[in-house]
C-alpha positions as CSV (number, residue, x, y, z in Angstrom):
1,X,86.1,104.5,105.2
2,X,89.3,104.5,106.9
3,X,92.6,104.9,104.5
4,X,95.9,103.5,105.5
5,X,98.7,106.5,105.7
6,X,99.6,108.0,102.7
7,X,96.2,108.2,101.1
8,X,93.7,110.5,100.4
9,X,89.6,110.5,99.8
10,X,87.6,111.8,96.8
11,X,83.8,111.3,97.0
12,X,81.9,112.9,94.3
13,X,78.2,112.2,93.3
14,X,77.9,108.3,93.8
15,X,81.7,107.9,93.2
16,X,84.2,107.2,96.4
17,X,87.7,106.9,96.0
18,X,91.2,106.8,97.6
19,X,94.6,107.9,95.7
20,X,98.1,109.0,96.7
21,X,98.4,112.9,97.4
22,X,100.1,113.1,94.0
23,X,97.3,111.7,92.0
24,X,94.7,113.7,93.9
25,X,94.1,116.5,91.2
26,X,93.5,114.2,88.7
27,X,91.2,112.0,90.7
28,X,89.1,114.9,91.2
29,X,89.2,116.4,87.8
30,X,88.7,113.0,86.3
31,X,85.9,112.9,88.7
32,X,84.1,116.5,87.5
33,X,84.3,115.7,84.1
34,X,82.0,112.8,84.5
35,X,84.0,110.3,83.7
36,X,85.2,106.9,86.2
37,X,88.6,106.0,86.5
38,X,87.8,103.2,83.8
39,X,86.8,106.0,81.2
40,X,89.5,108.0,81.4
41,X,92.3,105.8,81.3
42,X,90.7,103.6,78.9
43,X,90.5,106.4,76.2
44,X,94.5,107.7,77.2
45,X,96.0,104.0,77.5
46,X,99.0,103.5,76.0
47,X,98.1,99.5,75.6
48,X,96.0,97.2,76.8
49,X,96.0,93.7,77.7
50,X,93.6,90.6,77.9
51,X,94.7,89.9,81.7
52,X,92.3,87.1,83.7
53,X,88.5,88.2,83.3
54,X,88.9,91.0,81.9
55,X,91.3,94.1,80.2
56,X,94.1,96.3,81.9
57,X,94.7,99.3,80.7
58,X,98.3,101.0,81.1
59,X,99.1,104.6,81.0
60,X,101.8,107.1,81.5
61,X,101.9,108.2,85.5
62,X,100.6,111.1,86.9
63,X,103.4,111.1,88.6
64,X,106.6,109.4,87.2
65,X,110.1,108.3,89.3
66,X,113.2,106.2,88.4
67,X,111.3,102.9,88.5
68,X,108.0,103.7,87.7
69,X,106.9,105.4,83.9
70,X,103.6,104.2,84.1
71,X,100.6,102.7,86.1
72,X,98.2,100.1,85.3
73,X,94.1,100.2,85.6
74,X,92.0,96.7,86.2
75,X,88.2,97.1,86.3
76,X,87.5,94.6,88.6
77,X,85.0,91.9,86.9
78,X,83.2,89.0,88.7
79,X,84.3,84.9,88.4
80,X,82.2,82.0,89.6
81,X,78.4,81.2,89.6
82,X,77.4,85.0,89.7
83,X,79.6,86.0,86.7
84,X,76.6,85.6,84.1
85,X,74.2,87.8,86.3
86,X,76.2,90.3,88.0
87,X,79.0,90.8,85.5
88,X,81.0,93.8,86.9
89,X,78.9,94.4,89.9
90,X,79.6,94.0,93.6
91,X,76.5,94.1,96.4
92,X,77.3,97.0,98.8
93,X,78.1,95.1,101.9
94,X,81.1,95.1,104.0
95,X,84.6,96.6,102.7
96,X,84.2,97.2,99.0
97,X,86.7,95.4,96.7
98,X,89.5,98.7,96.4
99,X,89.9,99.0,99.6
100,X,90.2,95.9,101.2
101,X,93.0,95.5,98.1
102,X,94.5,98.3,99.4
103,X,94.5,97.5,102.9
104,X,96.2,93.7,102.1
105,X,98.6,95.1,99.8
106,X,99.9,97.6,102.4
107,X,100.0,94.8,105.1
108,X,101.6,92.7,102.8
109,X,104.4,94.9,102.2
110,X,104.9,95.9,105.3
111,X,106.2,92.2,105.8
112,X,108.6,92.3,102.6
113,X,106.2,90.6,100.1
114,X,106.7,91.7,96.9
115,X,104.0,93.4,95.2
116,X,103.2,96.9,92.9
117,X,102.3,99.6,95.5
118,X,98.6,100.8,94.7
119,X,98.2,104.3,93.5
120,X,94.7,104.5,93.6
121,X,90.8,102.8,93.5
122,X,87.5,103.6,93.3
123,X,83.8,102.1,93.3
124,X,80.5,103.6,91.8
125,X,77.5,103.1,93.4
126,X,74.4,101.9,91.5
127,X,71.5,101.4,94.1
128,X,72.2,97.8,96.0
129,X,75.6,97.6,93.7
130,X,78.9,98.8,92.9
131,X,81.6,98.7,90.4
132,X,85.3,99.3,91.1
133,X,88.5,100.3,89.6
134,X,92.0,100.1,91.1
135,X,95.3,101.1,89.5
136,X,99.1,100.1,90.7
137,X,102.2,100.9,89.5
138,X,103.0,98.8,86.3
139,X,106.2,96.8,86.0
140,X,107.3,97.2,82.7
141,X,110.0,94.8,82.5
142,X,107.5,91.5,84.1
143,X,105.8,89.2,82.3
144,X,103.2,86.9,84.0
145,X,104.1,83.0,84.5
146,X,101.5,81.6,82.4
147,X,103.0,83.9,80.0
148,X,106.7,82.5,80.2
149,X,106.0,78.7,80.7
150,X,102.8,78.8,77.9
151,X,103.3,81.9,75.6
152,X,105.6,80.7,72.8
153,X,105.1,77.5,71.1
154,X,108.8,76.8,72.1
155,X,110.0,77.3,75.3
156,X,113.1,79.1,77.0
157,X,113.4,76.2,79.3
158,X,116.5,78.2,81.1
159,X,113.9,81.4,81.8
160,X,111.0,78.9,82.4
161,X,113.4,77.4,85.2
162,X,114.3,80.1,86.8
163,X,110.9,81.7,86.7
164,X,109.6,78.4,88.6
165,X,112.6,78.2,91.0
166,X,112.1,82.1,91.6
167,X,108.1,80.9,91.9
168,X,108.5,78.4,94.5
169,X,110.8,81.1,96.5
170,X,108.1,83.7,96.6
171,X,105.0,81.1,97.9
172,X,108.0,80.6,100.5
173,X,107.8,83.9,101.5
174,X,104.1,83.8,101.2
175,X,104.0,80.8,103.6
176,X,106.6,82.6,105.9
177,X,105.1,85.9,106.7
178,X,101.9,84.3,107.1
179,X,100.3,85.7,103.9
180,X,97.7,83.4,102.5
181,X,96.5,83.9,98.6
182,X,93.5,81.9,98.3
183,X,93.2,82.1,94.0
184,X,97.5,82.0,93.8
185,X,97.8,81.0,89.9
186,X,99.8,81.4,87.1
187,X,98.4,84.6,85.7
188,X,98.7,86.2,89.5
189,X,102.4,86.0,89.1
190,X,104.7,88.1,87.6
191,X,108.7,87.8,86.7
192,X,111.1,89.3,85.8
193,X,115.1,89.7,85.2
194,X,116.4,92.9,85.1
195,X,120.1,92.3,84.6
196,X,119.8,88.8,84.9
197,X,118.7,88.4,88.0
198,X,115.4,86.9,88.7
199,X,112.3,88.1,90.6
200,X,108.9,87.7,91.4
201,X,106.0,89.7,92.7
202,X,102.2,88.6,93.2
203,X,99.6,90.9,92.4
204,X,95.8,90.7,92.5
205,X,95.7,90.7,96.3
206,X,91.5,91.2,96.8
207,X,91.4,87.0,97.6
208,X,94.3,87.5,99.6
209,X,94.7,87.3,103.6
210,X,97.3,88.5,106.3
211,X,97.1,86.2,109.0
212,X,98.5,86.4,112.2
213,X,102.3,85.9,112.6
214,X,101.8,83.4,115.7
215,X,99.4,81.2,112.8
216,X,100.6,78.0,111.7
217,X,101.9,78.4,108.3
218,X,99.6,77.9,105.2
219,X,101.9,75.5,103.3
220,X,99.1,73.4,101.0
221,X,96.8,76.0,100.1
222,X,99.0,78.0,98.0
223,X,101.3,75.3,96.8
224,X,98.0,73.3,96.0
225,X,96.3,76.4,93.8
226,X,99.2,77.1,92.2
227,X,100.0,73.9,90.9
228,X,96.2,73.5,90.1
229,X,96.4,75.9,87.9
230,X,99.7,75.3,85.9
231,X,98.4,71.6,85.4
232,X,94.6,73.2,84.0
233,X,97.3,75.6,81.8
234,X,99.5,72.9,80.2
235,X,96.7,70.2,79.3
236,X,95.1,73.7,77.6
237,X,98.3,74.2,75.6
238,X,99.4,70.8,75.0
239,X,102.4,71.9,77.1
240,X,103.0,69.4,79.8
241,X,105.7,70.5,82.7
242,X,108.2,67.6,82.6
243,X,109.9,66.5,86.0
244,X,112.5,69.2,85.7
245,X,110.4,71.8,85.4
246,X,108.0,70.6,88.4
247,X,111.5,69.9,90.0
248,X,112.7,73.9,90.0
249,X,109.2,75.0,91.3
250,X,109.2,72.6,93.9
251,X,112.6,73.4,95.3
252,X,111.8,76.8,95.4
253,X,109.7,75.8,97.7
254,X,112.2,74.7,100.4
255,X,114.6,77.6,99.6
256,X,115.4,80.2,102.0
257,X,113.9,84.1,100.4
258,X,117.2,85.9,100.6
């Protein structure tokens, strides 16, 4: 498989893999004990969350700088039809899961999306199947949306109105640079406010497509998902989004990304 610069591969026995230089060493060793990715981290976590379809697992860096302490592991775990019958496992055919991840994420931010850089991923091959791990850097101080807007039984409607004006801005930059995220929900986006000021990333980029810059814009898609799913969250919570609320996401949308 080919890497994008600034990553390395590790193949041992039925396991393939790709991590940043730093992280090699422990790719391999974690490799030669016998354990995946998934194993490892899973007993050395320093907390776990119930995220989408399945756990993450975060745990202190390999290799730590000033913004990043730790990383985060997501086993990745099939939705839809298929779920039932293949639970966790991927037919070996065309780019596996990891790396196309990889390869949108770097694309992505290469055109000033914001998103955790990937440290690493890996699949293990089971005859006709495979299962896969990736892990990113973790930002501590971000909560997801559904998290803000649904998580306490009474709202911050300040925070939950600048997390959906801050929202709306990033699907704006999604529409702008041509980036189209074909399961954008609530649980895909994550905000924050590190002194005060608000920001967003979108993570979860394996549905996700760069298209070409020339392309016309894909305005309803995203916009259209997104509001899908806060909809399916309130009626869940008995949390409706009044007209203000809808109001702040929705002029996100027409704002300028600054």
């Amino acid at each position: 498989m080919k890497l994008p610069n600034g990553y390395l591969r590790v193949c041992h026995k039925n396991s393939t893999a790709f991590t940043i230089p730093t992280a090699l060493e422990w790719t391999q060793s974690v490799f030669a004990s016998g354990d995946t990715l998934y194993d490892w981290v899973s007993r050395h976590s320093t907390k776990d969350i119930l995220a989408g379809r399945g756990r993450v697992f975060i745990f202190p860096a390999i290799e730590s700088t000033d913004s990043t302490t730790h990383w985060i592991l997501r086993h990745y775990q099939r939705g839809g039809l298929l779920s039932p019958y293949l639970d966790d496992r991927y037919l070996v055919t065309g780019t596996p899961r990891p790396l196309k991840e990889l390869r949108v994420s770097k694309e992505a931010r290469s055109r000033g999306i914001p998103t955790p850089r990937i440290i690493g991923g890996a699949t293990y091959r089971s005859g006709l199947f495979y299962r896969a791990d990736l892990i990113t850097e973790y930002l501590s101080d971000a909560t997801d949306l559904a998290s803000v807007l649904f998580g306490l039984k009474q709202r911050n409607r300040a925070l939950c109105i600048t997390a959906l004006h801050t929202t709306g801005k990033l699907v704006h930059l999604l529409e702008k640079e041509r980036v189209a995220h074909a399961d954008l929900n609530a649980s895909n986006i994550l905000v924050n406010q590190p002194g005060g000021a608000c920001s967003a990333h979108v993570i979860d980029l394996d549905r996700c497509r760069p298209l070409s810059l020339t392309a016309p814009a894909p305005v309803k898609l995203m916009r259209r998902r997104l509001e899908h799913s806060l909809k399916k969250l309130a009626q869940r919570h008995g949390q409706p989004l009044d007209e203000v609320l809808w109001m702040a996401l929705r002029d996100g949308y027409e704002t300028w990304p600054s």
